[in-house]
N, C-alpha and C positions, 0 to 999 in steps of 0.2 A: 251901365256896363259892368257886368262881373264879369272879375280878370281872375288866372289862376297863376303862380311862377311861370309854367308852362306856356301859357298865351302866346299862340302867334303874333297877335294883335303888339306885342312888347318889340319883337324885333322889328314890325310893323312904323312903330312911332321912331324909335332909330334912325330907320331910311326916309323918314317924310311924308312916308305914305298916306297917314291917318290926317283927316280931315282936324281942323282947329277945335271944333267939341271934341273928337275923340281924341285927342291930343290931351287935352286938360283933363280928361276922365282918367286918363294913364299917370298922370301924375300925381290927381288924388289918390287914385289907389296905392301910388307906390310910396303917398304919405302917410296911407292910413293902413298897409298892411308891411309891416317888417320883410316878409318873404319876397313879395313881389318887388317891394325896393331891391333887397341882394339879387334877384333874378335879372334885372335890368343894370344894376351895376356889373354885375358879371359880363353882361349881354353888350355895354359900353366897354369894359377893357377888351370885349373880344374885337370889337370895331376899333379901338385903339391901334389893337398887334397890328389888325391888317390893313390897318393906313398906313402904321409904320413898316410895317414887311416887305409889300405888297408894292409900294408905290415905287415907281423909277428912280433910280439913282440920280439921273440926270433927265431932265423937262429937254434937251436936244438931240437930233439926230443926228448916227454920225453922217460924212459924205453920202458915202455909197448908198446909206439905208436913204438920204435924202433925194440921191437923182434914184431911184426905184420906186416913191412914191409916185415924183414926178411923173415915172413914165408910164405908172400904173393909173395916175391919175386921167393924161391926157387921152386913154386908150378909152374910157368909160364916160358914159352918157350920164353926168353926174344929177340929171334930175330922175332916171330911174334910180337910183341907188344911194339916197340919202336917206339916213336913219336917224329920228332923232336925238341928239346927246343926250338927252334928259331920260328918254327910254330906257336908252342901250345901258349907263348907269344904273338906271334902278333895275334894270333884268340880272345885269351883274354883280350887283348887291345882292340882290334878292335869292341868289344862289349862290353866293361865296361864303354868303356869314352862319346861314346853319351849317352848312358842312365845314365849314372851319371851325363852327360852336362843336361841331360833335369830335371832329380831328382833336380839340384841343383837351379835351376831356382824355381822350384816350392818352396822347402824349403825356397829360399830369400823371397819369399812374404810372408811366416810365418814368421816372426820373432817378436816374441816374448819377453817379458821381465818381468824378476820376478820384485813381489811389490817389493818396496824399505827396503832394509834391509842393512845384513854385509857382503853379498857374493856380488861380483864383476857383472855388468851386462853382459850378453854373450846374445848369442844364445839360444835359448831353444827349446827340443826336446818335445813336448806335442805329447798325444794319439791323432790322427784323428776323434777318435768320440768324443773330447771333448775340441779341442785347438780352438774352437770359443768362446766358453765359457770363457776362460779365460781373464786376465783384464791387458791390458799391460800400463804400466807407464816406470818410468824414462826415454827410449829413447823416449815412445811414448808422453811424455811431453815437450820435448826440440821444442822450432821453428825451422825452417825450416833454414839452415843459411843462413847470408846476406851476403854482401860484407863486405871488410873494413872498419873501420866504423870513420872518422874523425870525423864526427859529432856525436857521442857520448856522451851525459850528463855523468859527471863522476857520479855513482851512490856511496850514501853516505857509503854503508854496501861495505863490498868486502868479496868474499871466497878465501882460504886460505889455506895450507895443506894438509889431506885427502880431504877434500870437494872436492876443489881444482879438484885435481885426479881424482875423483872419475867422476866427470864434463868431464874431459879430454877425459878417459876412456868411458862413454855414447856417448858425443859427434862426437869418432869414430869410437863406432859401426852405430849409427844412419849415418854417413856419408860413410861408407861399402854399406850399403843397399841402401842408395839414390845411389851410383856406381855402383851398380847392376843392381837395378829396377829399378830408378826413382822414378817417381810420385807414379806407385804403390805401392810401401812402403806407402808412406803416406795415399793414399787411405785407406789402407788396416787398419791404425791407424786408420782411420776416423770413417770406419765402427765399431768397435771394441770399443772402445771409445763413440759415439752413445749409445751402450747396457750398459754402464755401468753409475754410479752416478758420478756428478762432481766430479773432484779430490779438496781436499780443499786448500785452498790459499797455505799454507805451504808445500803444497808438489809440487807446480809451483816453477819453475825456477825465482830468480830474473831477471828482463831487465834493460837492459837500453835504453830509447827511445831516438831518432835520432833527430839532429837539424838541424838547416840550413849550409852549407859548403860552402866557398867563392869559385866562379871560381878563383879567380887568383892564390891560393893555390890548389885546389884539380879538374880542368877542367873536369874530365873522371869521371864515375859514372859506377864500373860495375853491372848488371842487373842480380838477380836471377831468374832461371829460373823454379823452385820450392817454392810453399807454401805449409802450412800445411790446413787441414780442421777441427781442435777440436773445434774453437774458441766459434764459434757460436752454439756449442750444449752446453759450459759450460755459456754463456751469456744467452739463453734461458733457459736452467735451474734457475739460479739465480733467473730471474724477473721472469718466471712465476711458478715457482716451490716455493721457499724460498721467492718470493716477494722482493726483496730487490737486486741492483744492484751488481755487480760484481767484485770482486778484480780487482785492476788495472792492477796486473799480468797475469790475465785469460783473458784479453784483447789483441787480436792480431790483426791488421786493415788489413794488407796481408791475413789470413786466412778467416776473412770475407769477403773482398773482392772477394777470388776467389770461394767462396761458390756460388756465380752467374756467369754465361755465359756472361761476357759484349766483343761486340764486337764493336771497336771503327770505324770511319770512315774518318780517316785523312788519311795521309800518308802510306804506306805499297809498302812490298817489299817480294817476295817469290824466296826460293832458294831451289833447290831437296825436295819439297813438304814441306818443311818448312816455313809459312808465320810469318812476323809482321805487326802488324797494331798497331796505332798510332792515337793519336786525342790530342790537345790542346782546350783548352776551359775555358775560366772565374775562377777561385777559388771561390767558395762564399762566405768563411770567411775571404778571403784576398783579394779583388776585383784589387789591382794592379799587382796582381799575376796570372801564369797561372799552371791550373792541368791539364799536361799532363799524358795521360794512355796509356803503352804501355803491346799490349798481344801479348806471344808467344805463337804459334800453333805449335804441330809437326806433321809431315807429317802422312801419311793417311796408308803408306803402311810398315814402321821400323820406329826402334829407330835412333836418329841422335845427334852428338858430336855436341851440341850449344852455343855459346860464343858474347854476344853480352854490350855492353856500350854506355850510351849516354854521348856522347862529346858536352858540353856545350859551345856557339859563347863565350868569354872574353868580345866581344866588343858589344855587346845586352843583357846579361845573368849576373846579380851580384851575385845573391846565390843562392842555391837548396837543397831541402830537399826530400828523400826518404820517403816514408811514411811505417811507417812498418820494418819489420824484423828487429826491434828491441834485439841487442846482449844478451846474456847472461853474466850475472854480476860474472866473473871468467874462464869465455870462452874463451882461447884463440882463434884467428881467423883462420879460415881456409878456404882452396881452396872453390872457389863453383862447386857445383857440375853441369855438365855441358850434360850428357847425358836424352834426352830430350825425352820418351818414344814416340809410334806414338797415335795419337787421344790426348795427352795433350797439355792444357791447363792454360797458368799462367798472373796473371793479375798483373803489377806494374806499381803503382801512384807516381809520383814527383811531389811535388809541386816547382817551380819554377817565382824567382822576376825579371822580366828583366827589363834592364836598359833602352830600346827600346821598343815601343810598337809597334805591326804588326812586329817585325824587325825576322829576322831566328834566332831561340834560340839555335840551333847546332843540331847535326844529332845522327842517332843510326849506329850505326857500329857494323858490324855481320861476324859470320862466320858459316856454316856447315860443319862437318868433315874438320874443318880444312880446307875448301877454303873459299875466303871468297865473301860474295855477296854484290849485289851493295848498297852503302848508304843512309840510308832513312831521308832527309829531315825533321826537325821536325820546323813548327813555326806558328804562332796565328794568324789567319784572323779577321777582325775586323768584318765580315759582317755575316758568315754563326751560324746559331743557335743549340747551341750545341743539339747534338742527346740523343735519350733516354739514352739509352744505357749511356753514359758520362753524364749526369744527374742523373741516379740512382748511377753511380760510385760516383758523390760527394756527393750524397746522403751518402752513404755508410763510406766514409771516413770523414767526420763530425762528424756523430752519434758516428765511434769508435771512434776517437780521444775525442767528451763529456764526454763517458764513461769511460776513462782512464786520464781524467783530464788532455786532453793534448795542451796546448796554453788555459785556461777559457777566458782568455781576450776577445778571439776572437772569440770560439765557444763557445756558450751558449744552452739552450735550446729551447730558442725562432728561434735563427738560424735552430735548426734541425729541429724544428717542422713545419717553413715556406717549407723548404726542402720537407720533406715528403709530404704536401701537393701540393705541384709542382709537384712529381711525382705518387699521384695517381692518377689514372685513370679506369673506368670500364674494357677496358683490359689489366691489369697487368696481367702477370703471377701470378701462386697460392703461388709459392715462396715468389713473390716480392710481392706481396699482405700481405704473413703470413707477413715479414721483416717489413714493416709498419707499423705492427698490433700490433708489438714488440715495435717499437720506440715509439708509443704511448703508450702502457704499462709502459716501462721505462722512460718517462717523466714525468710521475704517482707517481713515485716512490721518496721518500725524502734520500736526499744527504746523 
């Protein structure tokens, strides 16, 4: 029996239908193929909801509904008109649970969130002629999560008690719906968010920005494969709206970053239509340094379980810094989230000090569904001139790290301003163009 995610045959074995060999065939498969196991997990919570949804509050009738059987019943020739239980069941199944499998898909990309108050954040069921409308916050405030974060500045404030909680509680509904959907969840923020006015400082999430990490304590680095995209509608707001630069909270370098298409041109590796690609190339504010960008693509035709880390050489490589995804100040840390929707896109910056120059900085190590694909090489040529595309990325990651006051030493405003004039050109995109137009605005602008 070959099975695909997709298999009818999956929802098939759920309701009983599948005879005892093909019963067993469904389970091998769904021990020996990753995808097909989350397809049937998936396929089992959705039979969960609707045992729990679905089913009577109460197994009694009241009176009335009682003498109406009654009288329905003594009026009918009850041997024409018995149906089996067991039928009627399975016809019922048998068309409640994909269309509740497809309802539920669609409802994950709404998801919603009341303004910040005293009720708990969930789900929210808005009218269809008017849940665009609405303004979602608290999960749709949260960043996107990182990995673990060693390099973490302790941040001076800490949350505490209800806060606390309440953090805990957001941060796992937003992490539900990244398990769902993916990217489109956050898309779906993007857009939403866009229509609506910055959120004010106080109602952002504290962070904590990310520092440099010694290889010889923490070698492995894993790689999100999800960003958010609010940042740069609440940074454009700021300067050209209120004139005046941005909370250092409303600062996210992950979500501007992937607000552009950068596609690097180093190393890469493709596994069941899933690519990475990779480029090393100069730091500008740290010239002994290299920023590496590494983008993940999901494949063209499904979603796929992607897991990937860059393993840093000990004996070329002395420290490294993530840029970006930045914790939450009361967040405890959790899993990342790992299913990588198809046509997405996620762009992650390391900056990294090696202790060797030209030498191999160490590789990326991947897997789809759970097998895993060949390792992709990552290290610094001394000759080739880095590409646009990795030019406008350290563009990009300069400007936010000025804006968030993060390393002054090193980044200035002179450095950005050099920066942006490196990368324009008569044909930028209208994007990349407007993003320029912005840096120089915000250089305008008094501290």
């Amino acid at each position: 029996m070959k099975l695909h995610p997709d298999d009818p045959r999956l929802t098939a074995y759920l309701l009983g239908e599948l005879s005892a060999d093909e019963a067993a065939e469904v389970v091998r498969a769904a021990a020996a193929d990753p995808a097909i196991g989350l397809a049937l997990q998936d396929l089992q919570g959705i039979q969960s909801f609707l045992t729990n949804t679905l089913a009577p509050a109460t197994a009694e009738l009241l009176p009335h509904q009682r003498a109406s059987v009654v009288r329905a019943a003594r009026q009918l020739d009850l041997t024409d008109h018995v149906v089996p239980l067991a039928s009627l069941r399975r016809s019922w199944k048998s068309f409640i649970l994909p269309v509740a499998a497809a309802a539920l898909v669609v409802l994950a990309t709404l998801i919603f969130i009341k303004l910040p108050g005293d009720s708990p954040p969930g789900l929210v069921k808005l009218d269809p002629s008017t849940w665009d409308k609405e303004v979602p916050l608290e999960i749709a405030l949260l960043p996107a999560p990182g990995p673990v974060a060693p390099g973490t500045r302790n941040g001076s404030s800490q949350v505490t008690g209800a806060a606390s909680g309440r953090l805990a509680e957001q941060a796992a509904a937003r992490d539900r719906a990244l398990a769902t959907t993916g990217e489109d969840f956050l898309r779906k923020v993007a857009e939403r968010l866009r229509q609506t006015p910055a959120p004010p400082s106080n109602a952002l999430p504290a962070i904590n920005p990310r520092d440099s990490v010694s290889v010889i304590t923490d070698p492995v680095l894993p790689l999100p494969i999800h960003a958010g995209r609010a940042s740069l509608t609440w940074i454009n707001h700021a300067v050209r709206t209120e004139h005046q630069l941005p909370p250092a909270n409303a600062v996210r370098l992950e979500e501007v970053l992937n607000h552009f298409n950068l596609r690097p041109v180093g190393g890469a590796g493709i596994s069941q239509g899933v690519s990475i690609t990779t480029e090393a190339a100069p730091c500008p504010w740290k010239p002994s340094a290299t920023l590496l960008l590494v983008s993940v693509r999901g494949a063209q035709d499904a979603a796929h379980d992607v897991k990937a880390s860059f393993h840093a050489d000990p004996a070329s490589v002395s420290l490294y810094r993530l840029l970006g995804f930045a914790p939450v100040v009361g967040l405890p840390a959790g899993q990342l989230p790992s299913r990588l929707p198809a046509k997405t896109t996620t762009t992650i910056a390391i900056e990294i000090e090696p202790a060797a120059f030209a030498a191999p900085l160490g590789t990326i190590e991947w897997s789809v569904d759970g097998k895993p694909a060949a390792v992709i090489p990552v290290s610094r040529q001394a000759e080739p001139e880095p590409s646009a595309d990795s030019r406008f990325g350290s563009l990009v990651c300069a400007y936010v790290q000025w804006l968030a006051h993060d390393h002054p030493s090193l980044i200035d405003a002179e450095l950005v301003a050099a920066l942006a004039r490196e990368c324009a050109s008569p044909g930028l995109s209208a994007d990349r163009q407007d993003f320029i137009t912005l840096i120089g605005q915000s250089l305008s602008l008094k501290r």
